[in-house]
N, C-alpha and C positions, 0 to 999 in steps of 0.2 A: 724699885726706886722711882719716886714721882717728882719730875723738874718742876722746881717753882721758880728758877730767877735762871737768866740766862747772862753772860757775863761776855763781852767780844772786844775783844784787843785789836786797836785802829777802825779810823773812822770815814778809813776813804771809802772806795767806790764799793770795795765787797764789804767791808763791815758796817759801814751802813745804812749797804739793804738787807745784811743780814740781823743785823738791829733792828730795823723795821720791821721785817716779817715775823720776827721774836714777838715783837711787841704787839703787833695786830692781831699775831695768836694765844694772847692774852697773857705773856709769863712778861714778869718784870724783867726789865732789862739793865744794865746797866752795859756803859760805851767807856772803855777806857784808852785815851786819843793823848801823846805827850806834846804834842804839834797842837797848837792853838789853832790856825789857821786851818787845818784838816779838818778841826773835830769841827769849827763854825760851816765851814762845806757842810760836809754829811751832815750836819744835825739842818742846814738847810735844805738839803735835796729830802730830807724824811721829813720834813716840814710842807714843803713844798707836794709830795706824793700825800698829804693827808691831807691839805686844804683842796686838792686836784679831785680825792676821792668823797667829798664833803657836798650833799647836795645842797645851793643853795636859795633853786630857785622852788617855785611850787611845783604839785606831784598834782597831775591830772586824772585821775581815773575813767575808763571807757569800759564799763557793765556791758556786757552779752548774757543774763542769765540761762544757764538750762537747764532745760525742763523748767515745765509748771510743776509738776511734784513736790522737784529740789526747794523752787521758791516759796511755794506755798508752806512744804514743811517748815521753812526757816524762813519765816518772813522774818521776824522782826531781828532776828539775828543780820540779816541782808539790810535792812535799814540802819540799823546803827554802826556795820563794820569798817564803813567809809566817813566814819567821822572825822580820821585825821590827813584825808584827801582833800587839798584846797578846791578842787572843783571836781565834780561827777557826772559823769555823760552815760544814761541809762538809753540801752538798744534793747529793742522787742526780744524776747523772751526766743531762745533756741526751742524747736518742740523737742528735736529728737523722736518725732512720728508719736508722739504724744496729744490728746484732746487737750483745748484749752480748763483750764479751770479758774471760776470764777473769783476776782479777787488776789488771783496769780500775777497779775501784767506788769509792763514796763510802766504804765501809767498809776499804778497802786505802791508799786516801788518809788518811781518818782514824790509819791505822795508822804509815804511812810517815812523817806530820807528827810523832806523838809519837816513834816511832822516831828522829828526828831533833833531839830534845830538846824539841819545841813543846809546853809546859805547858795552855796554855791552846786546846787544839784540842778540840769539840765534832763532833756530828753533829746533821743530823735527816732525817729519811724521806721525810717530807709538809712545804710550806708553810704549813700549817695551827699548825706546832713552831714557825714562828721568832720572831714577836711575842715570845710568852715567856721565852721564851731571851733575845734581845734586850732585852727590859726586868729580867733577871735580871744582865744582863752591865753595862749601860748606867747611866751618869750624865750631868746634862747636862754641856757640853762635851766629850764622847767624839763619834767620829766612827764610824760604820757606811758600811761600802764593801759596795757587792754586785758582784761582780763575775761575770760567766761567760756567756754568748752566747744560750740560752734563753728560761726563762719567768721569769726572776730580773729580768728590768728591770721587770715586772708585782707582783712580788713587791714589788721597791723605793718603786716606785708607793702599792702598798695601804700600806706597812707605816706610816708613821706615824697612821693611823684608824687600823690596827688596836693600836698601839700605847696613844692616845687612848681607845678604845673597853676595854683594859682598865686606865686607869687611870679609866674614868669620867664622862671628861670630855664637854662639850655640841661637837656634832659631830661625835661620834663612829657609824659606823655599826653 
């Protein structure tokens, strides 16, 4: 037997996050509440939990590629998959003890992204660039993704102190 609708009597505190989670797991739901006043709550706390889970500032992207193999096999697929990242921040190329190859780089990535219309594609050389950049780019509610197989999960790690430390703030290292 496969559920398609799930059905939950009252709308207070447990039936309407069990309505909720119904409903984000994709089965129709329906709330039945005889209390006006109850069911305007809960239909505002699930209201409330899904404009909270709603991103609605921009998504940053921060590229670590690795290996030159991986990017060179898949260039142009690596150019066009941040097309719908408001901004892109490409870092040198992880080797993984890998020879460079020609054509492979953060600088032909950087190229290939705007070549493909990306406005808002960046570089930087050293992790020492990104804070900056990042606090140039960033408002709160904006998201920063780092992505890429290297030393970029270290990078992600540090970067809010380093972000802290040039706005100032106590905690900062």
């Amino acid at each position: 037997m496969q559920i398609k609708t799930v059905g939950v009597l009252g709308c207070g505190l447990m039936g309407s996050g069990i309505a909720q989670v119904a409903a984000a797991s994709g089965y129709k739901t329906l709330v039945r509440e005889v209390n006006q006043g109850v069911l305007d709550k809960g239909l505002g706390r699930m209201k409330k939990f899904l404009e909270d889970g709603v991103t609605k500032g921009k998504v940053v992207a921060v590229m670590q590629p690795h290996r030159y193999t991986r990017l060179s096999s898949l260039f142009p697929e690596f150019c066009s998959c941040f097309n719908n990242a408001d901004a892109v921040i490409v870092a040198p190329v992880y080797a993984a003890g890998e020879a460079p190859i020609e054509g492979a780089t953060h600088d032909a990535l950087l190229e290939g992204l705007r070549d493909r219309g990306h406005r808002g594609a960046r570089k930087i050389d050293t992790p020492d660039e990104l804070a900056a950049i990042v606090k140039e780019l960033v408002k709160p509610g904006d998201i920063v993704v780092c992505l890429g197989a290297g030393t970029i999960t270290q990078w992600a790690y540090a970067l809010p102190q380093q972000l802290a430390a040039l706005d100032g703030k106590a905690g900062a290292a």
